[in-house]
LUMVEX-773802 format. One record per atom (N, C-alpha, C, O): residue number from 1; atom name; x negated, y negated, z negated. Coordinates in steps of 0.02 Angstrom, whole numbers, plus 50000, padded with zeros to 5 digits. Layout:
% LUMVEX-773802
  drentor  drenfi      X      Y      Z
      NUM      CA      X      Y      Z
...
***
This chain:
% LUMVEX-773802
  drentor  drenfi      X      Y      Z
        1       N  50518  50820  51558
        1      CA  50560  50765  51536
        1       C  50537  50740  51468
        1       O  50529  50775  51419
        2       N  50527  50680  51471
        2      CA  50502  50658  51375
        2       C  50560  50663  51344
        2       O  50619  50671  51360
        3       N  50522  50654  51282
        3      CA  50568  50662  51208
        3       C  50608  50608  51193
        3       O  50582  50555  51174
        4       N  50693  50618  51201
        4      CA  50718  50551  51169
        4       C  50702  50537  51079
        4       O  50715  50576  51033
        5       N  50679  50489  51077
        5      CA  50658  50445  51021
        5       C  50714  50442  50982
        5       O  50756  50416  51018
        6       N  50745  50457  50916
        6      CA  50804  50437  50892
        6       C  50773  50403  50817
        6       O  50813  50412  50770
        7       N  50721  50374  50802
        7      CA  50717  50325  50755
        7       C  50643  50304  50758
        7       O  50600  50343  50778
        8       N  50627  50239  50736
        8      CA  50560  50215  50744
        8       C  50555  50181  50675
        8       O  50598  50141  50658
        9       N  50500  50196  50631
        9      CA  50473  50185  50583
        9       C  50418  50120  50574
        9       O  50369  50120  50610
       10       N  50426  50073  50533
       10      CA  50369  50041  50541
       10       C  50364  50025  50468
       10       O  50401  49992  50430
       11       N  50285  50072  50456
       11      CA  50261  50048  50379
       11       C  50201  50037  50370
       11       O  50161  50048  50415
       12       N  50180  50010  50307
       12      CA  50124  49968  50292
       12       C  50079  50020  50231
       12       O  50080  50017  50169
       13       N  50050  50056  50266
       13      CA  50020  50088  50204
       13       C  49950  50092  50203
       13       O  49919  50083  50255
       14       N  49907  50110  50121
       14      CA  49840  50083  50122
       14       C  49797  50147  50152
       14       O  49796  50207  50139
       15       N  49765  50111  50194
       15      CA  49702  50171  50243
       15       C  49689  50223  50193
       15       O  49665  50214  50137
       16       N  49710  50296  50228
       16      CA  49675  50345  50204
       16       C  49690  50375  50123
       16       O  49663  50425  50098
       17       N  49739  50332  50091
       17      CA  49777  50327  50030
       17       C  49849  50345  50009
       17       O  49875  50337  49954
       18       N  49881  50379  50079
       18      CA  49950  50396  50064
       18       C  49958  50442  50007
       18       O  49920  50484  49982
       19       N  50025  50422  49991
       19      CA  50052  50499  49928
       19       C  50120  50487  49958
       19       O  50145  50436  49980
       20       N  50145  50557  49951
       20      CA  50196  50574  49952
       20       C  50257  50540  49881
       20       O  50295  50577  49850
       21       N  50254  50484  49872
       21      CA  50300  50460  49824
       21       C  50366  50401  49832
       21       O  50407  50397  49878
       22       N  50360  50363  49778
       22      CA  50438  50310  49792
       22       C  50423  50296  49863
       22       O  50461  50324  49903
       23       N  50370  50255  49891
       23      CA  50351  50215  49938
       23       C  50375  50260  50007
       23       O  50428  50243  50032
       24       N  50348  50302  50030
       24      CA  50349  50357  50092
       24       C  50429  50412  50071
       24       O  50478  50407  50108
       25       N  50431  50450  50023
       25      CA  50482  50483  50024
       25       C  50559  50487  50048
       25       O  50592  50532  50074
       26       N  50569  50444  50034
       26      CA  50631  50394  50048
       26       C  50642  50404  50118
       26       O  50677  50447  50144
       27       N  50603  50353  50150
       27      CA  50608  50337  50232
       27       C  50588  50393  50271
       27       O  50608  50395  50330
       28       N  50544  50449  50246
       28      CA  50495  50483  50272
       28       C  50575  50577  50301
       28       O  50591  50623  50339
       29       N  50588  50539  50248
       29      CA  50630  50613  50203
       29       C  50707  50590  50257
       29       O  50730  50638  50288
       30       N  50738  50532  50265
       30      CA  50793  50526  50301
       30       C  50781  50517  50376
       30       O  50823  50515  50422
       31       N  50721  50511  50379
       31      CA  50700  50529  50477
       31       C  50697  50595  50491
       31       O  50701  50607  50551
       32       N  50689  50654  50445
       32      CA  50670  50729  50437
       32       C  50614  50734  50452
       32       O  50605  50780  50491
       33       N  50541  50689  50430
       33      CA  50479  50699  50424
       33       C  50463  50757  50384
       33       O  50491  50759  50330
       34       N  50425  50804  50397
       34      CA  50384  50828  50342
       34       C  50314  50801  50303
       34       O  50256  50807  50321
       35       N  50351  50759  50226
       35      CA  50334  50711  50203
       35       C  50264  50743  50204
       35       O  50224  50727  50249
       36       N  50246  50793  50152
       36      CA  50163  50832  50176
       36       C  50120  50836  50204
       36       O  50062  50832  50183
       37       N  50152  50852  50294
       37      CA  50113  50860  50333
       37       C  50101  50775  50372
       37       O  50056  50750  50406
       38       N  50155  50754  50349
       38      CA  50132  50680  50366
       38       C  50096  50634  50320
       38       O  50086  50579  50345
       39       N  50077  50642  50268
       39      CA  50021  50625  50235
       39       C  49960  50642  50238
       39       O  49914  50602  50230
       40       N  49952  50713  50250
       40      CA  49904  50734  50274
       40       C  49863  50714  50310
       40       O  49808  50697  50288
       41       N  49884  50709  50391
       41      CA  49899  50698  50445
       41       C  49863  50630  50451
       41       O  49814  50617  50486
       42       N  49901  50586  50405
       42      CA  49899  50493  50407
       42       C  49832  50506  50358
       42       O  49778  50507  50387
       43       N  49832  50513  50310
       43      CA  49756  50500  50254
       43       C  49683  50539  50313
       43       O  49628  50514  50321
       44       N  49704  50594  50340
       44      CA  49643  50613  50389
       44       C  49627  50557  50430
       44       O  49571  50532  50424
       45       N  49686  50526  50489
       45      CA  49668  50501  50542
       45       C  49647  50412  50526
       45       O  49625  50366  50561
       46       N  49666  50418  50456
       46      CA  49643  50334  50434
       46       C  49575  50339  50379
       46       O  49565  50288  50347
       47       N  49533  50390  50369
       47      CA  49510  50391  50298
       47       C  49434  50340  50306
       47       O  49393  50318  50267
       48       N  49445  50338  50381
       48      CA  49376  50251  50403
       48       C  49412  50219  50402
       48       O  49411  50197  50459
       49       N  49464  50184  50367
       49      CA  49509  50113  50374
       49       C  49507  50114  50287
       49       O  49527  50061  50262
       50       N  49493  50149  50255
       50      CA  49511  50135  50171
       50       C  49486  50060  50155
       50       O  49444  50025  50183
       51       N  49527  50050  50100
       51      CA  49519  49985  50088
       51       C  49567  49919  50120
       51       O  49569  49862  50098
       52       N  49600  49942  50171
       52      CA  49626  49898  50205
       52       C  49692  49926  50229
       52       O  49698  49987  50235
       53       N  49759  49872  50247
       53      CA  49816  49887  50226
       53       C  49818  49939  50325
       53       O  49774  49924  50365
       54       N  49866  49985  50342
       54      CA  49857  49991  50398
       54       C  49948  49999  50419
       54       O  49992  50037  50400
       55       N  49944  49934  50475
       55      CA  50039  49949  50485
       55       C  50014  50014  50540
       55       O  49968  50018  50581
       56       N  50076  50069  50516
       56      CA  50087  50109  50578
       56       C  50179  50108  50602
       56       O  50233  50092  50577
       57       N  50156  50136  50659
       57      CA  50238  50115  50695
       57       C  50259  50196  50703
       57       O  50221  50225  50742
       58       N  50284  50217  50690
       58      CA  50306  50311  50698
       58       C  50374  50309  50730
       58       O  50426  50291  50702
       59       N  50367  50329  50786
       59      CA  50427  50379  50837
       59       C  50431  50420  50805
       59       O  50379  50452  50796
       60       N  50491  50442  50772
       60      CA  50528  50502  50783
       60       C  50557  50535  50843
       60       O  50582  50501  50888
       61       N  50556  50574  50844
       61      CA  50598  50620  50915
       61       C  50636  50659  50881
       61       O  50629  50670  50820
       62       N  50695  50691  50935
       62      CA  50765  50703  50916
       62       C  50742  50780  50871
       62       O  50770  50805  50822
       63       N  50681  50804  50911
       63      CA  50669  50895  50870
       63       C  50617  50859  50813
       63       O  50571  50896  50797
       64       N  50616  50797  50783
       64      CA  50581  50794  50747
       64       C  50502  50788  50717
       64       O  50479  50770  50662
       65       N  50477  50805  50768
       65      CA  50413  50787  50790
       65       C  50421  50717  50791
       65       O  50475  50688  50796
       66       N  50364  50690  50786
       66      CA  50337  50616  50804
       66       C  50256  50597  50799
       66       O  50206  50631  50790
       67       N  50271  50521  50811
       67      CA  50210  50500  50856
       67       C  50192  50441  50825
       67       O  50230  50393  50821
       68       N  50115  50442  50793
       68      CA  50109  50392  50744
       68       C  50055  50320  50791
       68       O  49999  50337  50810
       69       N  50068  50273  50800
       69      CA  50022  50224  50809
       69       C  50005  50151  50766
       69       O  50041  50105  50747
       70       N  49947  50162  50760
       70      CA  49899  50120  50709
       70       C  49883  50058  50743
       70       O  49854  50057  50798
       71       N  49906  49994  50706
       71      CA  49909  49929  50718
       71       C  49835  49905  50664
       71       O  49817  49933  50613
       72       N  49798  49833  50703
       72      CA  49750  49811  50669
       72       C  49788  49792  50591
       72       O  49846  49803  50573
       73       N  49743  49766  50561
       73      CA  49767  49755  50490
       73       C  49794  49695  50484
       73       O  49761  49656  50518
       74       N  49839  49668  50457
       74      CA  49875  49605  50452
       74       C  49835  49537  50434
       74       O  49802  49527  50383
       75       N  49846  49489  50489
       75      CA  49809  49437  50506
       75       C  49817  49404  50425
       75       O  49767  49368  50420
       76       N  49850  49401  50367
       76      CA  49844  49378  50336
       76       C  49812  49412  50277
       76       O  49792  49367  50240
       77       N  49796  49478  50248
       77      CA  49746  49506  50268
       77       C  49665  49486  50264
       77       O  49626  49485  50217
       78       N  49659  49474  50320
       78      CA  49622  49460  50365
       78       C  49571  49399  50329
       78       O  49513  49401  50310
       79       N  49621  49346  50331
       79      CA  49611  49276  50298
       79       C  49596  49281  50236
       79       O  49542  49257  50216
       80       N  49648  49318  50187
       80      CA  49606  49323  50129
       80       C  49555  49357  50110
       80       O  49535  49341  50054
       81       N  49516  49413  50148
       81      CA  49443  49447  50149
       81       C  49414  49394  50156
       81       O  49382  49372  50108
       82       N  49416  49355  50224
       82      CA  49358  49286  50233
       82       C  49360  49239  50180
       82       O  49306  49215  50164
       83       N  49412  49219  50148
       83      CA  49384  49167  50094
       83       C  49379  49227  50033
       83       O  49348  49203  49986
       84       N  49395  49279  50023
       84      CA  49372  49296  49953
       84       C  49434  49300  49912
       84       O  49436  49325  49856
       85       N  49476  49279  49939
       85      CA  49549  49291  49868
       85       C  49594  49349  49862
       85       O  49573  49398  49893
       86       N  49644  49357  49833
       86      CA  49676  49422  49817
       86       C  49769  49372  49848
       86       O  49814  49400  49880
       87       N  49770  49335  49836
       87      CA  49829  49308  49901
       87       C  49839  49233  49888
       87       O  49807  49206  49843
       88       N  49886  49196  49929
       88      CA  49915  49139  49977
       88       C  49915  49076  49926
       88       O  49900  49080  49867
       89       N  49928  49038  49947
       89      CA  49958  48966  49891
       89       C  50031  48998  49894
       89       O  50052  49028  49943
       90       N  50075  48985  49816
       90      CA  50133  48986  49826
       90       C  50159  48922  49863
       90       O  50211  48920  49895
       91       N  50107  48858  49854
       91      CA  50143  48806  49884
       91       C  50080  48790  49940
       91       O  50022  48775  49924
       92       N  50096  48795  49982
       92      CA  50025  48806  50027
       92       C  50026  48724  50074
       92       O  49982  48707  50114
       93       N  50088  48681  50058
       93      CA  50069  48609  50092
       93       C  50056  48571  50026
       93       O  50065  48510  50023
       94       N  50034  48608  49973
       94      CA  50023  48538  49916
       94       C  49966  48560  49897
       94       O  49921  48518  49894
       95       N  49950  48633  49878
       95      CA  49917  48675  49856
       95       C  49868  48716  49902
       95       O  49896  48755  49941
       96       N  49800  48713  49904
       96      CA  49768  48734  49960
       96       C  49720  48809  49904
       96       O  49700  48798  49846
       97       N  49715  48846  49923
       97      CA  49660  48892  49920
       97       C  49575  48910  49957
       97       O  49529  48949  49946
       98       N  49584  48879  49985
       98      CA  49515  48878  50016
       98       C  49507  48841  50103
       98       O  49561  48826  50128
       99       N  49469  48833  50130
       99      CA  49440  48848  50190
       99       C  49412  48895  50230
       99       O  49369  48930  50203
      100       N  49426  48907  50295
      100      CA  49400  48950  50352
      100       C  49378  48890  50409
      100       O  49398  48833  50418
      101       N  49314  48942  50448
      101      CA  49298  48896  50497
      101       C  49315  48919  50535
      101       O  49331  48978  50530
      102       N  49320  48878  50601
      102      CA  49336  48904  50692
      102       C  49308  48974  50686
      102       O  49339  49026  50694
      103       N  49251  48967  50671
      103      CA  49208  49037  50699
      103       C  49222  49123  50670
      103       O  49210  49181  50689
      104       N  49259  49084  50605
      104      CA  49296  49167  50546
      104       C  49371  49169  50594
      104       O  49399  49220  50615
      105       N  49387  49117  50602
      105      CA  49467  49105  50626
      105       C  49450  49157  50715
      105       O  49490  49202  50725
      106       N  49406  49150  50757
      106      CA  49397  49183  50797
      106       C  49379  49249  50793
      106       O  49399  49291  50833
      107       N  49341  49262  50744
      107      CA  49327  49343  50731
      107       C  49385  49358  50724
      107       O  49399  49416  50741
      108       N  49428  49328  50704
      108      CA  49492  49362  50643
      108       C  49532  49381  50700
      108       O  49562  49435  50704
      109       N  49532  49311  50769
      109      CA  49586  49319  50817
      109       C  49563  49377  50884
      109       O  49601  49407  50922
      110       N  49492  49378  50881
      110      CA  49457  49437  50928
      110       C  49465  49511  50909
      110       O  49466  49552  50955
      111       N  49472  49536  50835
      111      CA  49485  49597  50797
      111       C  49576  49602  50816
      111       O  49602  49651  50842
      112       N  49607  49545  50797
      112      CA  49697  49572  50813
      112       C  49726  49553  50886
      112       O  49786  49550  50901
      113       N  49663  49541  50934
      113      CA  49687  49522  51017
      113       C  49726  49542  51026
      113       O  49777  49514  51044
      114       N  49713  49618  51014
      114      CA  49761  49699  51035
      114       C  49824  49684  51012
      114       O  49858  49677  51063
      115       N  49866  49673  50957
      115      CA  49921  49651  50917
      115       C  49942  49597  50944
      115       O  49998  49602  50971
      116       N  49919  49549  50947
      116      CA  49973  49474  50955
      116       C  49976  49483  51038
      116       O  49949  49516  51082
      117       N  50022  49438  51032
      117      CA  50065  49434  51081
      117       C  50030  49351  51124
      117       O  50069  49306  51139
      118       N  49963  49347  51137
      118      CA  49932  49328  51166
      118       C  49914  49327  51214
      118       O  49897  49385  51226
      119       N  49898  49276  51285
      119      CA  49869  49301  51336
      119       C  49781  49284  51350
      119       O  49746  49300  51399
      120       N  49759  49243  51285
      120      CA  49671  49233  51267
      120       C  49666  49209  51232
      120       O  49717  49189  51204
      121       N  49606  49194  51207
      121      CA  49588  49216  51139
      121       C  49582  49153  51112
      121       O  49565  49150  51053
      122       N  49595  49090  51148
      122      CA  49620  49018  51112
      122       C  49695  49034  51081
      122       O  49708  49015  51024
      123       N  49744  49070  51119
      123      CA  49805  49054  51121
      123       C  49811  49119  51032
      123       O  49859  49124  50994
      124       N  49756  49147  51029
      124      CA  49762  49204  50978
      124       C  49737  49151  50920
      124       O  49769  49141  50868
      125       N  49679  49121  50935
      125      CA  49688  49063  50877
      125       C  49689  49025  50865
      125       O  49647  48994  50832
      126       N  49743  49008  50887
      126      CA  49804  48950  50873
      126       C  49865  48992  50816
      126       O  49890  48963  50769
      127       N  49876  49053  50834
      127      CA  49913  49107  50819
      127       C  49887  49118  50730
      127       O  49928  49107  50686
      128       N  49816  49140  50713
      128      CA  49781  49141  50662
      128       C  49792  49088  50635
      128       O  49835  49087  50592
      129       N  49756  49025  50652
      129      CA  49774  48957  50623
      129       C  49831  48947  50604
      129       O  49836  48919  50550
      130       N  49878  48962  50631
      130      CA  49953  48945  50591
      130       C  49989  49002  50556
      130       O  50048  49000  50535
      131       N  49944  49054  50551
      131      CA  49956  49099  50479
      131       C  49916  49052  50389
      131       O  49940  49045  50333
      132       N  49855  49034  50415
      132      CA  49832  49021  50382
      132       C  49857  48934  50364
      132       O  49841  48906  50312
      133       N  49873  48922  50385
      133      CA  49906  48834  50352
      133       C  49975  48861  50342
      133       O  50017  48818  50332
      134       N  49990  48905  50341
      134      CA  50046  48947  50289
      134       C  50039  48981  50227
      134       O  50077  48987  50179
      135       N  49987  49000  50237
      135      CA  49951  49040  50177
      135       C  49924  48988  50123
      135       O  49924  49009  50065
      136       N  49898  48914  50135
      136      CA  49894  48857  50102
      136       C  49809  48863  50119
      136       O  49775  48850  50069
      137       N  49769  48881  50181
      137      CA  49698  48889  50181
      137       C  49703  48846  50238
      137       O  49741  48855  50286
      138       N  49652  48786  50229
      138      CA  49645  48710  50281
      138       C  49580  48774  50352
      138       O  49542  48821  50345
      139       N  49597  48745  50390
      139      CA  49546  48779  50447
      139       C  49504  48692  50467
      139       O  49526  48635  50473
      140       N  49433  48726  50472
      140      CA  49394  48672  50515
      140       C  49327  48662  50556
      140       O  49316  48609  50584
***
């Protein structure tokens, strides 16, 4: 019989870089994680992702055990590696930060296929494209 699930976690932490502190303790500590062995655990199975943000989604189960799965890195993210910046326009319809072409906008949407909620890989960037004319970066 599987494990009923009694809480699901979803956090954003940097590849291969966890600590046990403000950020993880908290949430980690009121699911009855063992904050330790779950750092451990997470910095081993991510330490080829460093550098880059990694959402994971964690099942808890009712004896406490759980089950960690690793999502691509956030499409926006993504956008700012290709042009080079550290983040967004605050005003991103007056204020532009850069350009991306079709062809970065497709890598970007072929790497997070797996994630969006897409059924091909036009419909994924279309998806990209309208992160990025949010972010204040013109696509062309």
């Amino acid at each position: 019989m599987a494990k009923k699930v009694t809480k699901v976690l979803k956090l954003q932490i940097p590849g291969g870089k966890a600590v046990p502190g403000q950020q993880l303790g908290p949430v980690l500590g009121s699911a009855g994680i063992n904050i330790g062995e779950f750092v451990k655990r997470f910095n081993d199975e991510t330490k080829g992702r460093a550098g880059e943000i990694v959402p994971t989604v964690v099942e808890v189960y009712e004896d406490r055990t759980y089950h960690m799965i690793y999502k691509t890195e956030p499409a926006s993210n993504l956008i700012l590696k290709a042009l080079g910046k550290e983040s967004g326009s605050g005003k991103p319809n007056t204020s532009k930060i850069g350009t991306i072409t079709k062809k970065q906008v497709k890598e970007i949407a072929e790497k997070k296929m797996a994630d969006l909620n897409a059924n091909d890989i036009d419909a994924a960037m279309k998806i990209i494209e309208g992160s990025a004319r949010s972010m204040g970066v013109d696509v062309k």
